[in-house]
PAZAPA-4460 file (N, C-alpha, C; in steps of 0.05 Angstrom, whole numbers, plus 32768, in hexadecimal, padded with zeros to 4 digits):
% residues 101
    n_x    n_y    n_z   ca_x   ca_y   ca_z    c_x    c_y    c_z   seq   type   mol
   8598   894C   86DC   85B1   895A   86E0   85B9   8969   86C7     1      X     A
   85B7   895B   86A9   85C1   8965   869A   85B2   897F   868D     2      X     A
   858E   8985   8699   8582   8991   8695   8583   89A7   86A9     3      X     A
   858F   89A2   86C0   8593   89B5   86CC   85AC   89CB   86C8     4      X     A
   85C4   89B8   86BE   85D5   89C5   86B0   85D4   89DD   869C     5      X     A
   85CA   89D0   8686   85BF   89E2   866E   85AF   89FA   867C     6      X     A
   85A3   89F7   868E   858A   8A13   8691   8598   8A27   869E     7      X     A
   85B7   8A1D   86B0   85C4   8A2B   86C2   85D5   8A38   86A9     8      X     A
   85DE   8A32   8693   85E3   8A3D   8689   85E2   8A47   8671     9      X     A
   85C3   8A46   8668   85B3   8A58   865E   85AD   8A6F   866B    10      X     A
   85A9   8A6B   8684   85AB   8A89   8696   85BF   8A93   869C    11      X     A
   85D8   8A8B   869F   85F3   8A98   86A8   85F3   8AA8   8684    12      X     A
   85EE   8A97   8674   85F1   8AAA   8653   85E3   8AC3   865C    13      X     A
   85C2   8ABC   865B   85B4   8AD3   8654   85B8   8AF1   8672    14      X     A
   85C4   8AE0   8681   85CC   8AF0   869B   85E5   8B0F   8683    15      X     A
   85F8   8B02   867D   8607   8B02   8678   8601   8B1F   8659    16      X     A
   85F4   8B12   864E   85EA   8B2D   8636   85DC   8B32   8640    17      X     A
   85C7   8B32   8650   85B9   8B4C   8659   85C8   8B62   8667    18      X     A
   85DD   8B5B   8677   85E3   8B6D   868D   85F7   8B82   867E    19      X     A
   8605   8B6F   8663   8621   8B7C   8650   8610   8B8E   8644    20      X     A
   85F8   8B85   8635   85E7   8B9C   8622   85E2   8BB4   862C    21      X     A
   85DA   8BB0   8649   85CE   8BC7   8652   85E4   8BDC   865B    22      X     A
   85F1   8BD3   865D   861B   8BE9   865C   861A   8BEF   8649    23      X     A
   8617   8BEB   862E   8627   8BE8   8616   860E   8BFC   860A    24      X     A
   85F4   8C02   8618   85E7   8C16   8601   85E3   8C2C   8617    25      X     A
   85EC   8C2D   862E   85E7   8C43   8643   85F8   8C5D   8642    26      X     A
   860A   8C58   8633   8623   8C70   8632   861E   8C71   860E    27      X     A
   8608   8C8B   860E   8606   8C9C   85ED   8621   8CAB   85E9    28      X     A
   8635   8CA8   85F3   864C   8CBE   85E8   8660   8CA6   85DC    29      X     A
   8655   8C99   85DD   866E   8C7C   85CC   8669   8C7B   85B5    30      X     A
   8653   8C86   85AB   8651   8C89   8587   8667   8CA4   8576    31      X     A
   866A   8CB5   858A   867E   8CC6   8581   8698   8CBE   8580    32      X     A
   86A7   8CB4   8598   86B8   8CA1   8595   86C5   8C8E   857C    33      X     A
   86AE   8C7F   8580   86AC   8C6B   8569   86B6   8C7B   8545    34      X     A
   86A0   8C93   854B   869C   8CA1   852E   86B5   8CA7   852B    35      X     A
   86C3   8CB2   8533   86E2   8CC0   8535   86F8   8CA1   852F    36      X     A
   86F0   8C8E   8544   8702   8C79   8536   86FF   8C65   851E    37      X     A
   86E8   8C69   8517   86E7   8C5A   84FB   86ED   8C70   84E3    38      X     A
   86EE   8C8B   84E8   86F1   8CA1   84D8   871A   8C9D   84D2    39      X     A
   8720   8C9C   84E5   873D   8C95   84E9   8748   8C7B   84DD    40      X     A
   873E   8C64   84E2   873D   8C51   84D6   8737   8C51   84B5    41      X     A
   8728   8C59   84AF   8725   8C5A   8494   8735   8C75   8489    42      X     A
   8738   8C83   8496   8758   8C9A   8487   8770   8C7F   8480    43      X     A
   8777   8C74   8497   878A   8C62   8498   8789   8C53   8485    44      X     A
   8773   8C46   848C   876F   8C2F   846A   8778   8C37   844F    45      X     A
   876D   8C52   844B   876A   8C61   8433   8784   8C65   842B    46      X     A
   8794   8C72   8442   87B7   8C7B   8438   87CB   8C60   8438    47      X     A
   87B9   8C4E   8448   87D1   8C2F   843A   87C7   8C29   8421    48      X     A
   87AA   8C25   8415   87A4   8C25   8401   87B1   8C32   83EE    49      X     A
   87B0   8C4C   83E6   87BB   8C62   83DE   87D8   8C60   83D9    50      X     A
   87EF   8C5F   83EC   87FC   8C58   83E9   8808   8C3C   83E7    51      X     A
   8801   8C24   83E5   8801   8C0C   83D9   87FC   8C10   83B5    52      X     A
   87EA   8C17   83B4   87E9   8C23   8391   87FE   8C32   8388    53      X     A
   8809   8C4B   8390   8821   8C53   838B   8832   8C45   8391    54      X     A
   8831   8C3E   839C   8857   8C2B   839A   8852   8C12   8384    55      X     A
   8836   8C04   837C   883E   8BF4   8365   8841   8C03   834C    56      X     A
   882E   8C1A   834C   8833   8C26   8331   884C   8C31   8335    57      X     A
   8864   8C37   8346   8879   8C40   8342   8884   8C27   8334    58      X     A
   8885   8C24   834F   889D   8C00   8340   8891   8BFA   8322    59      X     A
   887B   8BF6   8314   8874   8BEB   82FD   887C   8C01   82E2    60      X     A
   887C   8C1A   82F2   888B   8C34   82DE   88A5   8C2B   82DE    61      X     A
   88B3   8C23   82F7   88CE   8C25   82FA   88D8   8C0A   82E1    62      X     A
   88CA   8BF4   82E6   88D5   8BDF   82DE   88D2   8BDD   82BB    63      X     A
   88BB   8BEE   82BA   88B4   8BF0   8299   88C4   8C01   828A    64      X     A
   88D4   8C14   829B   88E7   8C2E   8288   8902   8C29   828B    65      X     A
   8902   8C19   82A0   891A   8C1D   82A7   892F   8C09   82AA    66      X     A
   8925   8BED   82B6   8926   8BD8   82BF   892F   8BC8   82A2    67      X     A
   8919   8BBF   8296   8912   8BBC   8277   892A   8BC2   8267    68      X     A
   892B   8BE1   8265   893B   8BEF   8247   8953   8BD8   825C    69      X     A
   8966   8BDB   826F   897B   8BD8   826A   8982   8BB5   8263    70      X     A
   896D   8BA5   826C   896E   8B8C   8266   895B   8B79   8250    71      X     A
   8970   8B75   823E   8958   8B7E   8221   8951   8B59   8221    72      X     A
   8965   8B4B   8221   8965   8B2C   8218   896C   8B1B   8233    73      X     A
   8962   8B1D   8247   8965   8B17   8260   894C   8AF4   825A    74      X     A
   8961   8ADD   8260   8951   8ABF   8262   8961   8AB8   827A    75      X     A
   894E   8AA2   8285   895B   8A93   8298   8960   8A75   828A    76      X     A
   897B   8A72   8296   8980   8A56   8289   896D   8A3E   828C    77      X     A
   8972   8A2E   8288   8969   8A14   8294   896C   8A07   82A7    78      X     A
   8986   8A0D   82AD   898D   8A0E   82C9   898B   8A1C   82E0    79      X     A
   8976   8A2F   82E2   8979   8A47   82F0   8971   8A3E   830A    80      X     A
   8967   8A24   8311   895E   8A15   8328   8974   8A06   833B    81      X     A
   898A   8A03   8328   899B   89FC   8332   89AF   8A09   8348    82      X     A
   89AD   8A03   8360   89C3   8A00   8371   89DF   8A03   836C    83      X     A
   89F5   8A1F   8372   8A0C   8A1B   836E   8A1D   8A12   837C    84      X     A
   8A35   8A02   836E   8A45   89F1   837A   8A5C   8A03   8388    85      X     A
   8A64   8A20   8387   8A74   8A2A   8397   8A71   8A45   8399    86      X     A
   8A7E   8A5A   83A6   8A76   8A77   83AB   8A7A   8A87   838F    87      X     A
   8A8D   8A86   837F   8A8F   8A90   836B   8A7D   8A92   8353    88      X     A
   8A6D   8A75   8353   8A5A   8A74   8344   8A3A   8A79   834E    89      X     A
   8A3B   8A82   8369   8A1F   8A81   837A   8A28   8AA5   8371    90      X     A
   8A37   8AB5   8373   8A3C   8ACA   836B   8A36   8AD5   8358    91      X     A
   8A42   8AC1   833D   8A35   8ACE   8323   8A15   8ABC   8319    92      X     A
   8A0F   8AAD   832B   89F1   8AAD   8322   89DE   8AC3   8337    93      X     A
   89E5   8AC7   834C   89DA   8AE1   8355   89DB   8AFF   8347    94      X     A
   89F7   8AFF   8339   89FA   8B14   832B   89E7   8B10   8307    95      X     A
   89E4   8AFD   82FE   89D3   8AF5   82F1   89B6   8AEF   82F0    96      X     A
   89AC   8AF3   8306   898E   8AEC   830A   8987   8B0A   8312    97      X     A
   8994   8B1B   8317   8990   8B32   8323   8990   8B44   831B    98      X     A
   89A5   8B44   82F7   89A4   8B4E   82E8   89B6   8B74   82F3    99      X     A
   89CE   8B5E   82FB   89DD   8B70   82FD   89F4   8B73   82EA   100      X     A
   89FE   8B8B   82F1   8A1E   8B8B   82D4   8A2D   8B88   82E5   101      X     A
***
């Protein structure tokens, strides 16, 4: 029984890729297709690439000229992990970590 199993479906497999293969190389106009969408695809890639690089080298211009000069002696306390005990002070450590005036 269990040998008959296995062979029934060793043949339902090879049933199965032979009949898909022979679709899948019968139609020659699917390589043009194809050519056009990996051409597209890789434009795509290239301009998130592309622009992923510009936006760090902005931000790393931005933060080096600009960011920098105005905050010259900027530390975090020792406490900076700490949890504030009311709104007033959750305020000015947001305004302090953020490095606002």
């Amino acid at each position: 029984m269990k040998n008959k199993f296995i062979h029934k479906l060793m043949y339902a497999i090879s049933v199965v890729i032979l009949f898909t293969a022979d679709f899948a190389y019968s139609a020659p106009s699917a390589k043009a297709v194809v050519k056009t969408l990996i051409t597209k695809y890789s434009l795509a890639m290239f301009g998130v690439a592309f622009f992923t690089i510009l936006i760090y080298v902005g931000l790393a211009v931005y933060n080096k000229f600009f960011v920098s000069s105005q905050i010259k002696d900027f530390k975090l306390s020792k406490d900076s992990l700490r949890t504030p005990s009311d709104k007033d002070e959750a305020v000015m450590m947001f305004i302090t970590k953020n490095r606002l005036k």
